[in-house]
Every structure is written in structure tokens, then in C-alpha cells.
N, C-alpha and C positions, 0 to 999 in steps of 0.2 A: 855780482857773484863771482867768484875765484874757486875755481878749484885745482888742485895739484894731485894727479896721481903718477905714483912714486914707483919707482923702479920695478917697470915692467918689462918686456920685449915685442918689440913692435916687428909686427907680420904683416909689408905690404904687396906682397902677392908679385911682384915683380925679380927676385932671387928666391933661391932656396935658403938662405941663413935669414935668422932673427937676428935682431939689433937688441941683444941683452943689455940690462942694464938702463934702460930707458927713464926720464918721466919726461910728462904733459904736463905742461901747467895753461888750464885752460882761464880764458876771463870771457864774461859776460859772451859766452855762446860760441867762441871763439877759439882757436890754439893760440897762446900771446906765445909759445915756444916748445921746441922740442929741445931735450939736452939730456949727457949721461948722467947719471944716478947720482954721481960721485962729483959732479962739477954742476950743480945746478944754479950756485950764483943764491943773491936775495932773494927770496920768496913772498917777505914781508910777514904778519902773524898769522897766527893759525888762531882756530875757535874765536869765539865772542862773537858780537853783533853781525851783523849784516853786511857784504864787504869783506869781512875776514878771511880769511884763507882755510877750507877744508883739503884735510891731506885723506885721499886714497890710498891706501896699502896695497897697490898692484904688483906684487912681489907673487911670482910663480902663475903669473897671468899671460896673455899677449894682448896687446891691441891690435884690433883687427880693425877697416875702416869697415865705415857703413856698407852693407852689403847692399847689390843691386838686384834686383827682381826684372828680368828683361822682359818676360813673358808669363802674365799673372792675368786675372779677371777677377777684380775686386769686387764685386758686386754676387758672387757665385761662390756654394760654399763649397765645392769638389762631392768627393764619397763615390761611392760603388754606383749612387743614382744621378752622377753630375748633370747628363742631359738633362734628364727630366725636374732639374731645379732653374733651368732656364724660364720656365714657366710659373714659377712661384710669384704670387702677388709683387705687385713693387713694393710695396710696405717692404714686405720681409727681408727684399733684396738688398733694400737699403741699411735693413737691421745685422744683414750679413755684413753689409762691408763697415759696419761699425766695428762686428766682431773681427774681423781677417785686419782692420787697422790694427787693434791691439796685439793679435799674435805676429805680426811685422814687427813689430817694434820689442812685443819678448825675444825675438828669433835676430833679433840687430841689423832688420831690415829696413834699411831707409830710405829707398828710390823702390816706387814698383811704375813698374811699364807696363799699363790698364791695354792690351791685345783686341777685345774685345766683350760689348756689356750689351745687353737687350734695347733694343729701342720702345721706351715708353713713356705715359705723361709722369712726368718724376714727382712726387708727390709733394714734394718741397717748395721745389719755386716754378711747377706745372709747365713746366718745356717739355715739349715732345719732340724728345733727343736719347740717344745713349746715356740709361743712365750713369754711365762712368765718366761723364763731363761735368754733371752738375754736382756730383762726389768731389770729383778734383778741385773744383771751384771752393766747395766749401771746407773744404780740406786745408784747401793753400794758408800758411800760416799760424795753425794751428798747435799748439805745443803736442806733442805725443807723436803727429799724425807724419805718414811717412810723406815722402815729393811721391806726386803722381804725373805723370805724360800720358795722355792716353788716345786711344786710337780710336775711338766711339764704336761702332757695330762693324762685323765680318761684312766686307763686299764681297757676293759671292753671286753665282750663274744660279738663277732660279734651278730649283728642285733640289740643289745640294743639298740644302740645311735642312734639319726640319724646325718646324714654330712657325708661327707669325711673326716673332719677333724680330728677325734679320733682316738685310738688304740685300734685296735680289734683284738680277736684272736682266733680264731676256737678250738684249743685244748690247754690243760694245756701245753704241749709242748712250744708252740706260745705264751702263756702265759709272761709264763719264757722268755724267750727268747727278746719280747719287755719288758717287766721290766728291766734288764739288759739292753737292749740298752737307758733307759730312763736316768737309772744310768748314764751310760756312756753319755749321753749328758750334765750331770753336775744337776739331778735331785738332792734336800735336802732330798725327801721323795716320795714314791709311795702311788698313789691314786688308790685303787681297786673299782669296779666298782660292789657291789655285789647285786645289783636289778635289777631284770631279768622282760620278757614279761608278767609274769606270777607272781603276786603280792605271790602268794604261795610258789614257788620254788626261792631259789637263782642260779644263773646263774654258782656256779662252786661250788664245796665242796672242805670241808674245806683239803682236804688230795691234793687239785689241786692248793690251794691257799700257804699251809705251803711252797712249794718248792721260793715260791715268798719272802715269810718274811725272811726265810733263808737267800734267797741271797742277801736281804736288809742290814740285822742286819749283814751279813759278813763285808759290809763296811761301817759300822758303820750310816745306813740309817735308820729310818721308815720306817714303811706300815701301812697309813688309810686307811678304808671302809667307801666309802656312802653306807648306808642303810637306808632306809626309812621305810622299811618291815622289817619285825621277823623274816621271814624266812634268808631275808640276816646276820641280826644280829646274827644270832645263830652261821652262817657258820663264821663269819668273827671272833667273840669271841672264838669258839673252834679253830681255825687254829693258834689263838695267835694274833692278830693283835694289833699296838700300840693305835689306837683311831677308836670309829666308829662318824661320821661325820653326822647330823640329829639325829641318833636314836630315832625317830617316833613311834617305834612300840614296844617300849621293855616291857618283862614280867619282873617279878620277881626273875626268874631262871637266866633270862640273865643277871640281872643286881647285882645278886650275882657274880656268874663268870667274870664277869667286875671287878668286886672291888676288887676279889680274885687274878688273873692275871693282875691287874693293867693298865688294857686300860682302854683311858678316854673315854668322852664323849663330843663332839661341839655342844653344843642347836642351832637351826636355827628356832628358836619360830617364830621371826618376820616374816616370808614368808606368814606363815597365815592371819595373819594379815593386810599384804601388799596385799595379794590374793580378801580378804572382802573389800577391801576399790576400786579395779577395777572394783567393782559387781556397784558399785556407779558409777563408771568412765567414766565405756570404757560398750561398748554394746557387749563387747566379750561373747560369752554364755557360756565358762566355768567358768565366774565368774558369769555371772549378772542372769543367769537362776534359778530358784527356787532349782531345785535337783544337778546345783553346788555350790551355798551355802549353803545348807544342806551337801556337801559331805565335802567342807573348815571348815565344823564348827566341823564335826566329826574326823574328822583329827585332826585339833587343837585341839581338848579335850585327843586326844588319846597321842597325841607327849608330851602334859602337864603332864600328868599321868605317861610318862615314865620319864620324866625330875623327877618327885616327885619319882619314883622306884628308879632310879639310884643315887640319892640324900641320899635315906632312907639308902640304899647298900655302901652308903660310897666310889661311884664313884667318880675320879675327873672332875668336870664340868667346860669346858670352855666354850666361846662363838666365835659364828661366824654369819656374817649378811648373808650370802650366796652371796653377791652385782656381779652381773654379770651375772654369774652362775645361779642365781635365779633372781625372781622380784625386791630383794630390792638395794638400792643404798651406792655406799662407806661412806656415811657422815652420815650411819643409824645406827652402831651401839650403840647407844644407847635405841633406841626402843625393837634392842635383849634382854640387859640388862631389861627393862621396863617390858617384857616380861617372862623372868625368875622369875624375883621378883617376878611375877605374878602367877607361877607355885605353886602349892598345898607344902609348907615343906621350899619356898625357902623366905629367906629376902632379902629387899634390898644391903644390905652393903654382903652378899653374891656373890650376884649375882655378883655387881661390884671387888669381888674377883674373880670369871669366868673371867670379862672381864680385869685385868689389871695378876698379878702372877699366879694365874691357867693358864692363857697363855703363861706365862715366862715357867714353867716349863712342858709344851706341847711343847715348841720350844727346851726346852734346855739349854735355855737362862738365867743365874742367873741373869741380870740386867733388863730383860723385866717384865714390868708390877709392877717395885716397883721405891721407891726413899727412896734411901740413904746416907748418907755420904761418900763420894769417888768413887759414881754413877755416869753415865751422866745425865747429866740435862733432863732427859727425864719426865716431867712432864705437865701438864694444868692444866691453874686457870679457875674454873668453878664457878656459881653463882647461890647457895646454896647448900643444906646437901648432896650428893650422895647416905649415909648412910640410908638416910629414905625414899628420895626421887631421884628415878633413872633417874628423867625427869631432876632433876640438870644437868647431863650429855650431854643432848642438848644444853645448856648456857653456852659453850665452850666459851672464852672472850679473852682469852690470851693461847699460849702456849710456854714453854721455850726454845724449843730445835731452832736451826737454821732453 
């Protein structure tokens, strides 16, 4: 299969100018080249059988490469009620992340980074694991279905979470002990859980946390922290951890030491935003009451401000929509992006390097989040600039991959 789409302008999130004048000529899942519009060389024929060459009319489009999802939960559908969808059947769960596959892939997202998914007997192939491992398994390969890495279930200090479904664990012993077994169920990376009952204190320190990272980075894994709070942040930065996941609350001090030890940063701006827009929706009172939109609005200013600290600090910033796990939905990472722009320091064409190679190399991935020659076709025609305007990113129209 050949395809050629014709004179586009390619947006790789790395400058602020487009490359006008573009085409791809892709083969057999692949970019066989990049070249201008006007100099493309043999092509070979167009139309007829099998093999032939289809020309795209990508004129007044960009290519954007595959967007990354750093911080997603596949298996979880978001909405006003997200927690209490933690608790829905496995059946269903699994029926969601049927659904959140296809709207990734309408939204031109093709890496989601699985944060955290319930621990149950998976109805499939009956492991009693997170179900976001036996997804990714069955996933891999698959034509439509996005790349998954994923983190199996939140480690967290008993009493934080609520459900039965998590991993908790009373002492840093217990700690230990389920990290390793997460490993061993075929975990890409460990999810720490370092926001405690008590928005002050973090739920372990960092001399309870190092033994975890250790036994990660032995074989060859990660360890993120959610942290919403400074206090978590502090503990999760000094213990060494590879990314904190939110950071809502960072000072200056921490987001030195971020850039100095080279953990990144996941924005999850949009949940704010997604938060204010329920205060209009839904008669729930922790959106629609007066002093929890005053509480949504001080929080957003404060997660913006650390996004602009860690930015300044010369952290790497990726993006993540939360979709699941939080309010927003798989097919929103664009509003993240909207969002960052939005942050005090950051541009557009920035931001959408957060969400396509700043994601590549938070996975590991040297092919996620770019397009290049000898690449998979990992791209989307979207309709207009990205660079300037990150709501282009909405106006998904086409994507290349199968």
C-alpha cells in the first residue's frame, strides 16, 4: 500500500514555523520520505489495483505526528462520576477501553501511557492483575489500536484510596513488596501514590520510597508519582523518581531539583477546566457551589504557576489528559495542549512538543511523537496552524496510521 499526501505543512512541535509546502509519501506503514511539494521526484502511478499509489490532497492541512497521552487510564470512562466508575463490573471496563481506543485514535492519539487501572480477574484471559496489562497485551498490534505502556494499579499507603480495587500497603516493607509483584505481573512502570489524607504531609518519605525506585530501575523499569501537593512533590523529587504526574503544587526549589535530576513533569491542566464547566452541568456541589468554584479556580492558578516554575527550571514537560482516572475523556487531549499554551512562559508550538516528542522520550520511545523518514506512519492531518493555534488539534480529519 503507497500513499502520497501532497502538499501539506508539517508541525513538529520543536519551532514555531511550519514547513509549508510539504508531502509524505508513505509505503507499507511506513514514511519511504519527506520532500517539498514542488520537488517530489517519481512517485510511480496513482489509482488502479493494489500497490498503486493514492494521492491525499493535504493542501491547507498540517501534519501533526502522533500525539502522546502520558497520563491516561484506559480502562475508566471519566465524567462528573469518575470515581465511582472505578467500581463498575470488569465486563464494562473492558467495554470502556474498547470505547476510549477508538476516540484516541479519532483525536490522533497514538501512545497512551495507562497511569493506573483496577486490580481484577480480567475476564479474558482470567489474571488477577490490573486490568490495563491484559488491554495492552491484547492491544499490541492491532490495526486502529493506539501503543500502550502501562503502569498496572496506584501504590498507595493504605486508607488513601477508596475501593478494594488498589494497592495498599501499611509499611514501606509492604511497599516494596507489592511493587515488585506489579513488576512481576508485567508492569512498564510503577505508579506511586504520594498524596496522603492530609494535604500537608506525604503519605511515605522519601528514604521509604528510594527502596521502590531501586527495584524498578534494576529491571530496567520507571517510578512516577502522583502528586498534587508539595508536600508529595518534595518526597517523590528527593527519593529520585523518573516523572511527577500533575504537579499542582510546585515551588521553585522543587522544580530546580526536577531539572537538575532530570524527572519530567505530566501537566493535567485540563481537569480544571473540565471541573468549572460541571459547576454549569451537573447540580453536584463540589462543582456548582460557590466555595467549590472559588476552590477549582485557586487550584488552577496554582497548577499554572508550577507548569510556568518548571518550565522556567528547564524541566521536561509532557502532557497527559487524566481521561478515566479523572473527569476528562480519551478524545481531549487537545484541550491539555490548549491549556499549557495557556500557562504563564509556555507557546503554542511548545506545548504541542509536550504532547507529541516530549512524550516520545518520557516512554523511551525514539519514534513516538515525531515523523520521519524511515518512521511509521505515525501521523494526523489536522486543519490549521497547531503552532499558533492549539484548538487546530481538535480538527483531527484524517489520520495515517491503520
Amino acid at each position: 500500500m503507497r500513499t502520497l499526501y501532497r502538499d501539506g505543512a508539517l508541525a513538529d512541535g520543536r519551532s514555531d514555523r511550519l514547513e509549508l509546502g510539504t508531502s509524505i509519501l508513505v509505503e507499507d506503514g511506513r514514511v519511504a520520505w519527506i520532500r517539498p511539494s514542488d520537488d517530489e521526484g517519481p512517485t510511480g502511478p496513482s489509482g488502479g489495483p493494489d500497490g498503486a499509489l493514492e494521492v491525499v490532497d493535504a493542501s491547507g492541512s498540517a501534519f501533526v505526528p502522533g500525539l502522546v497521552d502520558c497520563h491516561s487510564h484506559l480502562t475508566l470512562p471519566g465524567g462528573a462520576h469518575w470515581i465511582d466508575r472505578i467500581d463498575d463490573a470488569p465486563e464494562r471496563l473492558l467495554a470502556v477501553a474498547e470505547h476510549n481506543a477508538r476516540l484516541l485514535r479519532q483525536a490522533g492519539v497514538r501512545w497512551a501511557r495507562d497511569v493506573g487501572a483496577p486490580t481484577l480477574d480480567d475476564p479474558v484471559d482470567g489474571r488477577h492483575r490490573a486490568l490495563s496489562l491484559g488491554v495492552r497485551d491484547r492491544w499490541q498490534g492491532r490495526p486502529g489500536y493506539p501503543y500502550v505502556r502501562a503502569a498496572g494499579t496506584w501504590l498507595s499507603r493504605a486508607g488513601t484510596l477508596p475501593g478494594e480495587r488498589m494497592v495498599e500497603a501499611e509499611t514501606a516493607g509492604e511497599l516494596l513488596v507489592h511493587a515488585i509483584r506489579q513488576l512481576d505481573d508485567g508492569a512498564d512502570l510503577l505508579k506511586l501514590y504520594l498524596d496522603g489524607p492530609d494535604p500537608e504531609t506525604a503519605p511515605w518519605s522519601a528514604a521509604e520510597v528510594e527502596p521502590v525506585i531501586a527495584a524498578a530501575h534494576e529491571r530496567g523499569a520507571k517510578v512516577t508519582a502522583h502528586s498534587s501537593r508539595l508536600a508529595g512533590a518534595r518526597v517523590g523529587v528527593e527519593a529520585g523518581v523518573d516523572c511527577l504526574e500533575h504537579g499542582m503544587e510546585l515551588d521553585a526549589e522543587v522544580a530546580a531539583s526536577m531539572a537538575a535530576k532530570g524527572i519530567a513533569l505530566v501537566s493535567t491542566l485540563a481537569i480544571f477546566q473540565s471541573w468549572l464547566s460541571f459547576g454549569e452541568t451537573t447540580r453536584l456541589e463540589r462543582f456548582a457551589m460557590p466555595d467549590g468554584h472559588r476552590r477549582i479556580l485557586e487550584r488552577r492558578a496554582r497548577a499554572s504557576e508550577s507548569a510556568r516554575l518548571a518550565h522556567a527550571a528547564g524541566v521536561a514537560i509532557a502532557t497527559g489528559t487524566d481521561f478515566g482516572g479523572g473527569s476528562t475523556r480519551a478524545n481531549q487531549l487537545a484541550w491539555e495542549v490548549e491549556c499549557l499554551a495557556g500557562a504563564p512562559g509556555l507557546q503554542p508550538w511548545q506545548a504541542l512538543g509536550a504532547a507529541t516528542w516530549r512524550g516520545g522520550e518520557l516512554l523511551g520511545e525514539a519514534d513516538a511523537g515525531v515523523i520521519r523518514e524511515g518512521g511509521p506512519a505515525d501521523f494526523a492531518l489536522v486543519h490549521g496552524d497547531p503552532l499558533s493555534d492549539p484548538t487546530a488539534l481538535w480538527r483531527v480529519w484524517r489520520v495515517a496510521w491503520d
